[in-house]
N, C-alpha and C positions, 0 to 999 in steps of 0.2 A: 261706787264710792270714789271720791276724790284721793288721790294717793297724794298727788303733788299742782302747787301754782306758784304762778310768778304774774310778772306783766305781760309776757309773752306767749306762754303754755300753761296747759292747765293739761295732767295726766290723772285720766279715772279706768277706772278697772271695772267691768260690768259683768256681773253671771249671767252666764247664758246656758241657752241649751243647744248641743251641736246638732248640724243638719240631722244625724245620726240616731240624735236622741241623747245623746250623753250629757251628763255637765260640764261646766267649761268655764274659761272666763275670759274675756276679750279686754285688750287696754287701749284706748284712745288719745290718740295725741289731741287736745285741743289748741286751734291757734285762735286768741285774741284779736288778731289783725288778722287786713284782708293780705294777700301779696301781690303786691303792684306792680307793674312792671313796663316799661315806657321803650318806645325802640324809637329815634329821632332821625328824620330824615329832610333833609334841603333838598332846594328846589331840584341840584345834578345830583339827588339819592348817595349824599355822604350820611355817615351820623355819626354818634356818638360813644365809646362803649369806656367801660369803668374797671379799672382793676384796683383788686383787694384783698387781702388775707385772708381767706375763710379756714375760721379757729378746726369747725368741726369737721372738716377733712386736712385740717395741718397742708392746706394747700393756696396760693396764689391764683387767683380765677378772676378771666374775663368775661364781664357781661354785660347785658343792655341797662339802664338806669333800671333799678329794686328798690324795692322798699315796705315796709309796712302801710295799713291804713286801715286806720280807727272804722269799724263796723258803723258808728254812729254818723258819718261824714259820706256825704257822697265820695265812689268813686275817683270821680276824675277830678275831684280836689285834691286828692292824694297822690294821682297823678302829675299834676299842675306843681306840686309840693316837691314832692321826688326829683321833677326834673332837674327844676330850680334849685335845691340843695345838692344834687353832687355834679350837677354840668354845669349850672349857670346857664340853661336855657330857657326858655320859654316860648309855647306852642300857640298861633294862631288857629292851631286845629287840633281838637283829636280824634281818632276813629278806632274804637274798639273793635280790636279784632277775634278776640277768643275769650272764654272763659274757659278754667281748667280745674281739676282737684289734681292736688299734685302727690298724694301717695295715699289715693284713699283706701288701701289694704291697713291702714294703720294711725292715719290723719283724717281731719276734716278740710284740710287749709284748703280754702280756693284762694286761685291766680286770675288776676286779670290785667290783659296784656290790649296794651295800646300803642297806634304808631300815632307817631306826632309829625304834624306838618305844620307850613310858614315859621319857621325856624326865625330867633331873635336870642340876642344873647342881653343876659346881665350876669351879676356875680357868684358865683356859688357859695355855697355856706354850709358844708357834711356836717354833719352830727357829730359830737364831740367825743363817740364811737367809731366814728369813720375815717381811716386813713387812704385817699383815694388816689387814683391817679386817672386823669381823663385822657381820650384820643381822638382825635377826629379822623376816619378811616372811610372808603367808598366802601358804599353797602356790599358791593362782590367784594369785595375783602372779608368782610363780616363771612360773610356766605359761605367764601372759600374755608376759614376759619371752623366754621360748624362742619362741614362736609368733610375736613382732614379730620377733626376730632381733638379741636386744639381747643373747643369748648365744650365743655360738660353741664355747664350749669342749663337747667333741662327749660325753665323761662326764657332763655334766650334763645335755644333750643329751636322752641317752639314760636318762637315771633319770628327768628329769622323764616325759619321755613314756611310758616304761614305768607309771613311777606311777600316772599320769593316768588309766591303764588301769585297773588294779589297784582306786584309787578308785572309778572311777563303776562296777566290775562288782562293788563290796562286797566283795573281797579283801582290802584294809587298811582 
């Protein structure tokens, strides 16, 4: 049964039966949106990253361009979308690099994470949600960044470290 919805979550509570046999009940985070997630990189492998408030850990977090994206819309328009709303960038290329579920003990959300290349700049324009602040930083900074543990947010996480891969075996 549906307990709770909004625009962004939708919480249902299912009966179930435990591995065991018992009765049970399970609750499901539903996300509405996909989570998108764009890691930008120039030709000498600078990019981009975004800081901003995040309410539900009462903390300030660095990370690669995020966003929502409408299940009905391809991908990598919301990609295209994203970038353009909190960097002012835009991609002459994308290349998906991961799909992920990001806490499926309790969620359905999937991520998907792309780097962008042939980098071009125009204006940004955040959401009237978003209070940003952008940087332009060399991707070993980033790097260095994850590997101290100066980021947590686990989509950035994960693209830096995919990347990193990517990188040093001549794939981007």
């Amino acid at each position: 049964k549906k307990i709770y919805e909004n625009p962004w979550i939708r919480l249902d509570e299912h009966d179930v039966i435990q591995p065991k046999g018992g009765a049970g009940i399970y609750s499901v985070v539903h996300f509405q949106n996909l989570a998108i997630a764009v890691l930008p990189l120039d030709k000498d492998y600078n990019t981009w990253i975004v800081g901003q408030w995040r309410y539900p850990i009462n903390e300030y977090s660095w990370e690669i361009i995020e966003g929502g994206g409408n299940p009905t819309v391809e991908p990598i328009e919301s990609a295209q979308r994203e970038l353009q709303e909190e960097a002012g960038l835009i991609a002459g290329e994308f290349i998906k690099i991961q799909e992920v579920h990001l806490s499926n003990s309790g969620t359905d959300e999937l991520g998907i994470i792309y780097v962008a290349r042939k980098i071009s700049f125009t204006t940004s324009s955040p959401e009237e949600t978003e209070e940003l602040q952008v940087k332009k930083i060399p991707f070993t900074e980033l790097y260095q960044m994850v590997m101290d543990g100066e980021i947590k947010d686990g989509l950035t996480i994960m693209a830096v470290l995919k990347t990193k891969l990517l990188i040093d075996s001549g794939k981007i």
